[in-house]
Structure formats: structure tokens, C-alpha cells
DSSP file (Angstrom, degrees, kcal/mol; ACC not computed):
  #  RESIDUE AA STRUCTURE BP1 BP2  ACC     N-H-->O    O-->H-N    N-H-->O    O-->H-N    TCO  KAPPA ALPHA  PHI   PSI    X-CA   Y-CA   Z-CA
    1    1 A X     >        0   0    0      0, 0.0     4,-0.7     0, 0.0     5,-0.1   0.000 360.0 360.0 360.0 -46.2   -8.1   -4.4  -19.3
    2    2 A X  H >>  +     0   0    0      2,-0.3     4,-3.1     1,-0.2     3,-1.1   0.964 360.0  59.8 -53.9 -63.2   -6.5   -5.0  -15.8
    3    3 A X  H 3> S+     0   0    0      1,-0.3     4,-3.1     2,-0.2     5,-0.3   0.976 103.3  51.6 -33.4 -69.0   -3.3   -4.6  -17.5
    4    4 A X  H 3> S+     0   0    0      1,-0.2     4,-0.6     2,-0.2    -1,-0.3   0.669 106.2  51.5 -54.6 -25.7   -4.2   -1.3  -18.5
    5    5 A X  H <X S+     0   0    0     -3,-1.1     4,-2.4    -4,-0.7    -1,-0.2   0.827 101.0  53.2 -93.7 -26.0   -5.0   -0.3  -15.7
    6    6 A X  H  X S+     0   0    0     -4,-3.1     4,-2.5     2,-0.2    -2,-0.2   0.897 113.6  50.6 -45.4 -42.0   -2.1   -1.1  -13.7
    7    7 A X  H >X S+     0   0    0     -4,-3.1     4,-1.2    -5,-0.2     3,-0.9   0.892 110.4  52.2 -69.2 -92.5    0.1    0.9  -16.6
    8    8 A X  H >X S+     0   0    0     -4,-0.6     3,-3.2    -5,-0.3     4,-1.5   0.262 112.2  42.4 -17.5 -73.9   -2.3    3.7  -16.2
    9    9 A X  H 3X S+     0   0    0     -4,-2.4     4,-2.7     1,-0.4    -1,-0.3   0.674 115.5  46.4 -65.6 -43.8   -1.8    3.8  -12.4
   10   10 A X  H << S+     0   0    0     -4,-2.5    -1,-0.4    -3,-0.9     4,-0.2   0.572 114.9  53.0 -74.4   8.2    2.1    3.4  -12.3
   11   11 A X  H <X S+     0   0    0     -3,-3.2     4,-1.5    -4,-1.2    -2,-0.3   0.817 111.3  43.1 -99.7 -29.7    2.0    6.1  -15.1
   12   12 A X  H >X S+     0   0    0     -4,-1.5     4,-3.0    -5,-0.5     3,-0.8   0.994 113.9  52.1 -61.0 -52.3    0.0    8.3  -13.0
   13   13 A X  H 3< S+     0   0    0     -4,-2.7    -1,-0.2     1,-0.3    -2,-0.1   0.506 120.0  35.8 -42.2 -20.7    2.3    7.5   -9.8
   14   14 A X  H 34 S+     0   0    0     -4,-0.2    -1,-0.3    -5,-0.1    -2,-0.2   0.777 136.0  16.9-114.8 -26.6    5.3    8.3  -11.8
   15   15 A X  H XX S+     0   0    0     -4,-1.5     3,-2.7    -3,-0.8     4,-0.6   0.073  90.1 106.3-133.0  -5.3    4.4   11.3  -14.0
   16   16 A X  G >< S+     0   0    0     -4,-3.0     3,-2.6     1,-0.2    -3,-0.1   0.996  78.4  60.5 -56.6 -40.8    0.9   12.6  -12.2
   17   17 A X  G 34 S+     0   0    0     -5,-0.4    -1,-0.2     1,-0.3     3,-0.1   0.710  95.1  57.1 -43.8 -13.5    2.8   15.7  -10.8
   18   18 A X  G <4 S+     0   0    0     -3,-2.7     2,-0.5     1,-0.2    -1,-0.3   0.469  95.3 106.4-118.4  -2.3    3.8   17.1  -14.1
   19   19 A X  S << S-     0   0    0     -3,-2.6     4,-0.3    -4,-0.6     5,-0.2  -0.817  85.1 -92.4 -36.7  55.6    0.1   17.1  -14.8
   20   20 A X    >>  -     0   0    0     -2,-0.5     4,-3.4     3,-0.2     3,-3.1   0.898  35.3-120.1  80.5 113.5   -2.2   19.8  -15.0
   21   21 A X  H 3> S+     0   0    0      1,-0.3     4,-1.4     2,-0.2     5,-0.2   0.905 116.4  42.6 -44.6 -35.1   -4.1   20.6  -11.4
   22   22 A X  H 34 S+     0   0    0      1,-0.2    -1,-0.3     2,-0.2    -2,-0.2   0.263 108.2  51.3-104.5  34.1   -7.3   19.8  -13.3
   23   23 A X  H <> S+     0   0    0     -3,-3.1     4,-1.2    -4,-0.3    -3,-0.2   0.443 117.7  46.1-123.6 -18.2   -6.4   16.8  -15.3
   24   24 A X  H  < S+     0   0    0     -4,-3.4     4,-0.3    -5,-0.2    -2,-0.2   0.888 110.1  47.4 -38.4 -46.3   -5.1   15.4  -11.8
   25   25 A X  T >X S+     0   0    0     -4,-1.4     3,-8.6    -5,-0.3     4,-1.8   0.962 118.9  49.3 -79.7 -69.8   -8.1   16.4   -9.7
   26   26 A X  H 3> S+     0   0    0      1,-0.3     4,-2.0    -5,-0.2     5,-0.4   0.780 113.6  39.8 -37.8 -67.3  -10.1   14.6  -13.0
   27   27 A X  H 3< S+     0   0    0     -4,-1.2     4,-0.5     1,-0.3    -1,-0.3   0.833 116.3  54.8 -59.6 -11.1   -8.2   11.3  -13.3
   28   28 A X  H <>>S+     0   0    0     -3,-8.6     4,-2.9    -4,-0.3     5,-2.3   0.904 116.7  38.5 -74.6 -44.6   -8.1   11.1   -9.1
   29   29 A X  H  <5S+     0   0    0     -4,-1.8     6,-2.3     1,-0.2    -2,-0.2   0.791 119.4  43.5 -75.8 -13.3  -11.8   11.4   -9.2
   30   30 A X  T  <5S+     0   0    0     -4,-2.0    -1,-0.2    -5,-0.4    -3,-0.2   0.932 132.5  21.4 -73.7 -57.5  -12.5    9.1  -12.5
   31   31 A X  T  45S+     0   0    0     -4,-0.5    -2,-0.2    -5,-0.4    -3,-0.2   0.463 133.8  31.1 -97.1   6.1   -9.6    6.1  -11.1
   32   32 A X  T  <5S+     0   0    0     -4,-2.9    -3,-0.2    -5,-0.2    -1,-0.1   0.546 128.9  35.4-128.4 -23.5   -9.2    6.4   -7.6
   33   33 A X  S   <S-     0   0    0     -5,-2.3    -4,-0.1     2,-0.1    -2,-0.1   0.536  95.4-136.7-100.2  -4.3  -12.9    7.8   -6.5
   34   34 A X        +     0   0    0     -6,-0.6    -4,-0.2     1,-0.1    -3,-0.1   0.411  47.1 156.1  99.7 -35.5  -14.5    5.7   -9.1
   35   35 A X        -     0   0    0     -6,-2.3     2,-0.3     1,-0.1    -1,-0.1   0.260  43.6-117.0 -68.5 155.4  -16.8    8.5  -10.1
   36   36 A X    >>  -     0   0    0      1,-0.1     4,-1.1     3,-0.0     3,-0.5  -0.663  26.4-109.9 -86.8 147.3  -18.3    8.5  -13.7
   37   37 A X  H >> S+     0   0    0     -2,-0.3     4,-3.6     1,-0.2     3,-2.8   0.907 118.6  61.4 -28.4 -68.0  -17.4   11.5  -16.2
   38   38 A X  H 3> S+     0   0    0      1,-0.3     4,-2.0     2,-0.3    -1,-0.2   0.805 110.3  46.4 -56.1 -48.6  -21.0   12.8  -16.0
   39   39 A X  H <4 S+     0   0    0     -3,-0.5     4,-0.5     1,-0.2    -1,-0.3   0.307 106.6  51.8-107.4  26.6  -20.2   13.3  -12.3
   40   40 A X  H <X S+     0   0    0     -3,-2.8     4,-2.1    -4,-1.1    -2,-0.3   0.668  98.7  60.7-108.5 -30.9  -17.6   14.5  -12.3
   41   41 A X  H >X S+     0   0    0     -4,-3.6     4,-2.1    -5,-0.3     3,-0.8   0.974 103.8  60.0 -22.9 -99.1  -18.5   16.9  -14.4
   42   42 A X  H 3< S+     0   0    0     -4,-2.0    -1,-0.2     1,-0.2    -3,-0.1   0.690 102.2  43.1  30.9 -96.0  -20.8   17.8  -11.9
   43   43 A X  H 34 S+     0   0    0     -4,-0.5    -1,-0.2     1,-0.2    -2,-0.2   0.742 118.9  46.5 -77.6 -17.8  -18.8   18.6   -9.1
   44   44 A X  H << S-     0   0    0     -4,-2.1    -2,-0.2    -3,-0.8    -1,-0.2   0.338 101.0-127.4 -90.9  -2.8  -16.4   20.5  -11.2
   45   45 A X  S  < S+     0   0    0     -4,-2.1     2,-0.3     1,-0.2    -3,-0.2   0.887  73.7 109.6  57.6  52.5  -18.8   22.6  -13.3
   46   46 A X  S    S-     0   0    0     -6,-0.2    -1,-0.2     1,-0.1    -2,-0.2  -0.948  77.7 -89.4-153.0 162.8  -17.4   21.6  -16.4
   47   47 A X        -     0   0    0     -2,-0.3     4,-0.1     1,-0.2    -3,-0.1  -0.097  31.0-121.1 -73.8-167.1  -19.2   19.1  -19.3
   48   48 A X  S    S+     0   0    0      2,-0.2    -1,-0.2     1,-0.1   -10,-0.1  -0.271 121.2  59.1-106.5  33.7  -18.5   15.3  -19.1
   49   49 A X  S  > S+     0   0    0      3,-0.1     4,-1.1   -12,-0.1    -1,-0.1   0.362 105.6  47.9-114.3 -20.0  -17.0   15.9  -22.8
   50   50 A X  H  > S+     0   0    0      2,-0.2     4,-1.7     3,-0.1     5,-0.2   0.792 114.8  48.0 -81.8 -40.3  -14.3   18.6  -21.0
   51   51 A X  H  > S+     0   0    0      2,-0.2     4,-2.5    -4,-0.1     5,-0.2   0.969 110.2  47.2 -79.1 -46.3  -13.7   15.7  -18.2
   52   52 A X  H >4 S+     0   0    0      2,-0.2     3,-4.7     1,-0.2     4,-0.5   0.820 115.1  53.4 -52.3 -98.1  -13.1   12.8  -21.1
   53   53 A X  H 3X S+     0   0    0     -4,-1.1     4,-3.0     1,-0.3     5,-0.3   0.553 109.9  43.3 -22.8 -51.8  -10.5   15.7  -22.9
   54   54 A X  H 3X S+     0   0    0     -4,-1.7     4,-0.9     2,-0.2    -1,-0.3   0.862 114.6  52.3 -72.0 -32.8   -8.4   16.3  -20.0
   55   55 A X  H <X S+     0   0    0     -3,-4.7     4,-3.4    -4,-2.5     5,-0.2   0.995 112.5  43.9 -48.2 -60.6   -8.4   12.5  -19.3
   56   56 A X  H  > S+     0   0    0     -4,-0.5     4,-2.6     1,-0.3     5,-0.2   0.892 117.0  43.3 -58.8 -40.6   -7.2   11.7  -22.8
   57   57 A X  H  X S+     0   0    0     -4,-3.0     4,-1.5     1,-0.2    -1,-0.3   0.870 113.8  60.7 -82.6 -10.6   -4.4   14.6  -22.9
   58   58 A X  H  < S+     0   0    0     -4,-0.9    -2,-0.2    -5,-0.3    -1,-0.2   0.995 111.6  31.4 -60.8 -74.5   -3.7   13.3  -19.4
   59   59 A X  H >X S+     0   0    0     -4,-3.4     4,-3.6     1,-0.2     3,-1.6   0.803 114.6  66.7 -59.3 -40.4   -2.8    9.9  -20.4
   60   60 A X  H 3X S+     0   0    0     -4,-2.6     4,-3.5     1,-0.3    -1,-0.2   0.962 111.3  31.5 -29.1 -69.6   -1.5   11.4  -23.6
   61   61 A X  H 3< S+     0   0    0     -4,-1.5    -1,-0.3     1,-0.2    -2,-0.2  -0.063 110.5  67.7 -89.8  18.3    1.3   13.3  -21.8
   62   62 A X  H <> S+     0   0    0     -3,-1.6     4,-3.1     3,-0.1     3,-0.4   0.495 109.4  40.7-106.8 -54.8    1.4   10.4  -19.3
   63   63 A X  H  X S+     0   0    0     -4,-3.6     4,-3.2     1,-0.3     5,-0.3   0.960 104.6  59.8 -68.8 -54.7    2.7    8.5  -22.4
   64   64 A X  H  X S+     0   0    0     -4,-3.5     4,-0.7    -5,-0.4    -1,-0.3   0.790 102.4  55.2 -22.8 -61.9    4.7   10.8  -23.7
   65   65 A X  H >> S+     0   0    0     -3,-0.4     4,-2.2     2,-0.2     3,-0.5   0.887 108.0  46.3 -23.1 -76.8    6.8   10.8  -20.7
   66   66 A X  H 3< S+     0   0    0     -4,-3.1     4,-0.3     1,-0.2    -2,-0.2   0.697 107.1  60.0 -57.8 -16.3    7.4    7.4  -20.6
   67   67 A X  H 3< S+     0   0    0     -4,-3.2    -2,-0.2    -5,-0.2    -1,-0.2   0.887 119.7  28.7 -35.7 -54.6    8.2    7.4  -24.3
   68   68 A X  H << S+     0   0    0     -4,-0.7    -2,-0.2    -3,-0.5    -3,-0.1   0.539 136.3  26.4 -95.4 -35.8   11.0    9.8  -23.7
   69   69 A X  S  < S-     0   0    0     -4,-2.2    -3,-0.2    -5,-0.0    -2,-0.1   0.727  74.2-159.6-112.9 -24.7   12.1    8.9  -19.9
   70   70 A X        +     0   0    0     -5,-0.4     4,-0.3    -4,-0.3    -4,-0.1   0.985  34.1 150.4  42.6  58.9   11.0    5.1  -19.4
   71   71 A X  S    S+     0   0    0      2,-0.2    -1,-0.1     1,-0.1     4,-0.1   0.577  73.3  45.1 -83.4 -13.4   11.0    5.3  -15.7
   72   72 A X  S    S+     0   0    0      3,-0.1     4,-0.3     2,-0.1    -1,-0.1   0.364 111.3  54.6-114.1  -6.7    8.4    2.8  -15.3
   73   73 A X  S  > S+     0   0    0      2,-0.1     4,-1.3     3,-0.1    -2,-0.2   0.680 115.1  38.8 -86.4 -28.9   10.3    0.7  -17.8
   74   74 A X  T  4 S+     0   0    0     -4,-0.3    -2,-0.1     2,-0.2    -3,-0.1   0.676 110.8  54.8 -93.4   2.2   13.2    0.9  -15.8
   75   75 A X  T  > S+     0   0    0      2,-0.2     4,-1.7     3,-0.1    -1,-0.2   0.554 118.0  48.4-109.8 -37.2   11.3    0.6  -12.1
   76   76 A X  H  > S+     0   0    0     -4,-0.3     4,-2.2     2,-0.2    -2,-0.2   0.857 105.1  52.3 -57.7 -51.0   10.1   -2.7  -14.1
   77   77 A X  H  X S+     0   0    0     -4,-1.3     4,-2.0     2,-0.2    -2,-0.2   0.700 113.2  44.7 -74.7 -38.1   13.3   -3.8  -15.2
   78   78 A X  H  4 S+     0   0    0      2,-0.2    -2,-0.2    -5,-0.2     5,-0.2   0.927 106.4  62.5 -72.4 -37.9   14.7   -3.6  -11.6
   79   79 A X  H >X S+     0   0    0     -4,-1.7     3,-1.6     1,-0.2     4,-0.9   0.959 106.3  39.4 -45.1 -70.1   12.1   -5.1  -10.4
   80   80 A X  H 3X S+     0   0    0     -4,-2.2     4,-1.6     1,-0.3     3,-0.3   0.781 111.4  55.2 -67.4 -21.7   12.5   -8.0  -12.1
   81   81 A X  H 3< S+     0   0    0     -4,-2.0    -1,-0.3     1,-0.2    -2,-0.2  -0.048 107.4  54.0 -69.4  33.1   16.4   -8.3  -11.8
   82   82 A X  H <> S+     0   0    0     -3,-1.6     4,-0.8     2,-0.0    -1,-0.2   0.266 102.4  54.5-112.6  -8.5   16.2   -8.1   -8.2
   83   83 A X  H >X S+     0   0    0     -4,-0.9     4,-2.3    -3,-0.3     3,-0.9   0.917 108.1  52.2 -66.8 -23.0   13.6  -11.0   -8.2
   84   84 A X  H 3< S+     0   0    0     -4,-1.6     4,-0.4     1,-0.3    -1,-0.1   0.784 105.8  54.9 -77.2 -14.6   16.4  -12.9  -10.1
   85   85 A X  H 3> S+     0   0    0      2,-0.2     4,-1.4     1,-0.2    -1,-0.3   0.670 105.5  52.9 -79.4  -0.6   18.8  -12.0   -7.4
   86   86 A X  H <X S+     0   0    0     -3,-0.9     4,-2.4    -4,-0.8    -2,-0.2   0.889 109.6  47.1 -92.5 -49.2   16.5  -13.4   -5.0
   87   87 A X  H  < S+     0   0    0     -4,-2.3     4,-0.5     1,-0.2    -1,-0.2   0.648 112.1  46.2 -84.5  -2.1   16.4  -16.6   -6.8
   88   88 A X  H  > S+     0   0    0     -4,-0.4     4,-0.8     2,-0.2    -1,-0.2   0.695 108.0  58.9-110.7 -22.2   20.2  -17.1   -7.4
   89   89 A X  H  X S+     0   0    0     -4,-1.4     4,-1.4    17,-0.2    -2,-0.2   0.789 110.1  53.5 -59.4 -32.6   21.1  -16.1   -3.3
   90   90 A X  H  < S+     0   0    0     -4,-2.4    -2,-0.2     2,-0.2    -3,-0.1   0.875 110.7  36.1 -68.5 -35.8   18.9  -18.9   -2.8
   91   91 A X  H  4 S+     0   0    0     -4,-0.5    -1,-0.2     1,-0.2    -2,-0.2   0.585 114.1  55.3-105.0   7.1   20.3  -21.2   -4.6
   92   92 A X  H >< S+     0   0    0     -4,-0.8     3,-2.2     1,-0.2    -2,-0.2   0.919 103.7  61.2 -71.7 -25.2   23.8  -20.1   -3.9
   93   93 A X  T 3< S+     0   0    0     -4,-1.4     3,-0.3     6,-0.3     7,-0.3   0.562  95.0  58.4 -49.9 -30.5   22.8  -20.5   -0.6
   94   94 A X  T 3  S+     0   0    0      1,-0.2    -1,-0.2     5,-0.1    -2,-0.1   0.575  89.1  81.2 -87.9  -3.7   22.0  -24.4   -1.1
   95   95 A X  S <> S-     0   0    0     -3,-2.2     4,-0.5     1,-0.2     3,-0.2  -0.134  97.9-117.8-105.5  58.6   25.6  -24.9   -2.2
   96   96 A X  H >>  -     0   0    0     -3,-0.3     3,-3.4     1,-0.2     4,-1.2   0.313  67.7 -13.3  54.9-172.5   27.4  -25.2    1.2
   97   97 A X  H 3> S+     0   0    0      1,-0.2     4,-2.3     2,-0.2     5,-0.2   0.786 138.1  30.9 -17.2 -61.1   30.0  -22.7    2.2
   98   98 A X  H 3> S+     0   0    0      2,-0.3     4,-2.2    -3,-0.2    -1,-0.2   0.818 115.6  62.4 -76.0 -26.6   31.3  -20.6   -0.3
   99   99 A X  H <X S+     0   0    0     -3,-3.4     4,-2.5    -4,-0.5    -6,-0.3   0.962 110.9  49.8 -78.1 -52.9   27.5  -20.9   -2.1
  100  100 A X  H  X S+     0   0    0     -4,-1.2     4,-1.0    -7,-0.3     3,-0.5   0.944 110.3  43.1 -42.3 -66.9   26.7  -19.1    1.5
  101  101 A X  H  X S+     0   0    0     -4,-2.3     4,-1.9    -5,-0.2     3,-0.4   0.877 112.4  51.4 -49.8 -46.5   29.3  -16.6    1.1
  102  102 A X  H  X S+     0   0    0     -4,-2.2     4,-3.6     1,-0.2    -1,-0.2   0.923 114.5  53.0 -56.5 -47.8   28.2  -16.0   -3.0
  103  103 A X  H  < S+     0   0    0     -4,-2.5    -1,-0.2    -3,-0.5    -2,-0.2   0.850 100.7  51.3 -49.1 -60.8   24.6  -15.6   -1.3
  104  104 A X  H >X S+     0   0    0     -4,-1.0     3,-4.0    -3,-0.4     4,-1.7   0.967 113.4  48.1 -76.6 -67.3   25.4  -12.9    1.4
  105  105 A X  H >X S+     0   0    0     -4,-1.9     4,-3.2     1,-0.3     3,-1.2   0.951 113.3  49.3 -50.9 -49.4   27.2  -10.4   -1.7
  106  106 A X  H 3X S+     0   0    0     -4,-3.6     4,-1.3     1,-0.2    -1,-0.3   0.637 111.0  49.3 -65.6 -14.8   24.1  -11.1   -3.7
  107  107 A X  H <> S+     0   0    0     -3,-4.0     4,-0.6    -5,-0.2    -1,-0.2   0.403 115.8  40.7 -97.6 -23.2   22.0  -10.1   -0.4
  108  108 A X  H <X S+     0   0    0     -4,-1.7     4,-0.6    -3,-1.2    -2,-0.2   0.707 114.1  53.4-107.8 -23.6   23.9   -6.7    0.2
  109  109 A X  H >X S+     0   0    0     -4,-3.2     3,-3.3    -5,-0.4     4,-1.1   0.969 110.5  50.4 -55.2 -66.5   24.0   -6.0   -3.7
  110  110 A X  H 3X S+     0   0    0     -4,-1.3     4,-3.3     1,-0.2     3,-0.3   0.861 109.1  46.7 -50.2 -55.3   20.3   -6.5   -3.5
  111  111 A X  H 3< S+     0   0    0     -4,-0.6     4,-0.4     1,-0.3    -1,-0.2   0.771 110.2  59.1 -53.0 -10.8   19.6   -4.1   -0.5
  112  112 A X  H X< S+     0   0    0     -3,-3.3     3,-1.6    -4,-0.6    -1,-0.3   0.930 107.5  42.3 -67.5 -57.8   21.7   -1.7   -2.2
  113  113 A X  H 3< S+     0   0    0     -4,-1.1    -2,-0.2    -3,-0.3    -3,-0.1   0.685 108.5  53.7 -69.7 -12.9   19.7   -1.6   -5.0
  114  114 A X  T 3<        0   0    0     -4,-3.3    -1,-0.3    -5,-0.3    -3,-0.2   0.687 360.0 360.0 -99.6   0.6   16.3   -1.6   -3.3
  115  115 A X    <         0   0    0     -3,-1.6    -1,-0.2    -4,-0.4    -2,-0.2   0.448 360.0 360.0 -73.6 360.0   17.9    2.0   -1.0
């Protein structure tokens, strides 16, 4: 479940813009305010079966997106190769000179990559 929601949240973060003003407003007020369908419904004058639909095509077309662009597969996939640069400048770092020098290129790649 946790899981699921972190992917939701980097799928909103990366694709919410190309959303629908009111399937934004809904998913801010369902995952970031908390608020239950029924009130949001509510405040928006619209059923809590209209707020659930716009969720679902939300996430729909959240998914979709990443099907097709994998930006959050690829924001994932850097992520973790730059932790692996982290952990191989460290330990070039433990092999005396030259392991220092290996370290420092592996320390300006990374800061390349993270601009």
C-alpha cells in the first residue's frame, strides 16, 4: 500500500500538469488534503461517484504516460546509479592516490548528473 502510494505521488509530480483542472483539484484534495470522496464532493458540487471517476481516469492517464514516457522509471534508474557512484568514489577513495584521483572524476561525473 505505501508502495502505491509513493508511485501514485511521483506519478502525480511528474505527469499532474497534463491533467484535467478538475481531476487535479480532486486528487490534491483526496491525497494531499486527505479529504474523503463524499467531501469532496461536497465542496465541489459534484457526486462522490463523479470524484472516484475523475480519480480513476486520473491515475489512468497517469499511467499511460509512464507506459509510453517512463520518466519516473528513468528519474528511478538515475537515482539509483548515482547511489552506486557514491559507493565506488568511496571506495576508490580508500585506495591511496590514484583511488583519490578515480574518486574526484566519479565526484564531478556525479554532480554533472545531478545539474
Amino acid at each position: 500500500m505505501a508502495q502505491d502510494m509513493l508511485n501514485c505521488a511521483l506519478l502525480f509530480d511528474t505527469y499532474g500538469d497534463m491533467l484535467t483542472e478538475k481531476q487535479r483539484l480532486c486528487w490534491d484534495l483526496r491525497y494531499n488534503q486527505d479529504l474523503t470522496l463524499g467531501e469532496i464532493g461536497e465542496l465541489e458540487g459534484i457526486s462522490r461517484q463523479a470524484v472516484r471517476d475523475n480519480l480513476v481516469r486520473a491515475e489512468a492517464q497517469m499511467q499511460e504516460l509512464e507506459d509510453k514516457i517512463g520518466a519516473v522509471r528513468i528519474q528511478s534508474g538515475v537515482s539509483d546509479a548515482l547511489e552506486e557512484l557514491l559507493a565506488a568514489s568511496a571506495l576508490a577513495a580508500q585506495l591511496g592516490p590514484l583511488g583519490g584521483e578515480i574518486a574526484d572524476h566519479i565526484d564531478r561525473a556525479m554532480r554533472r548528473m545531478k545539474e
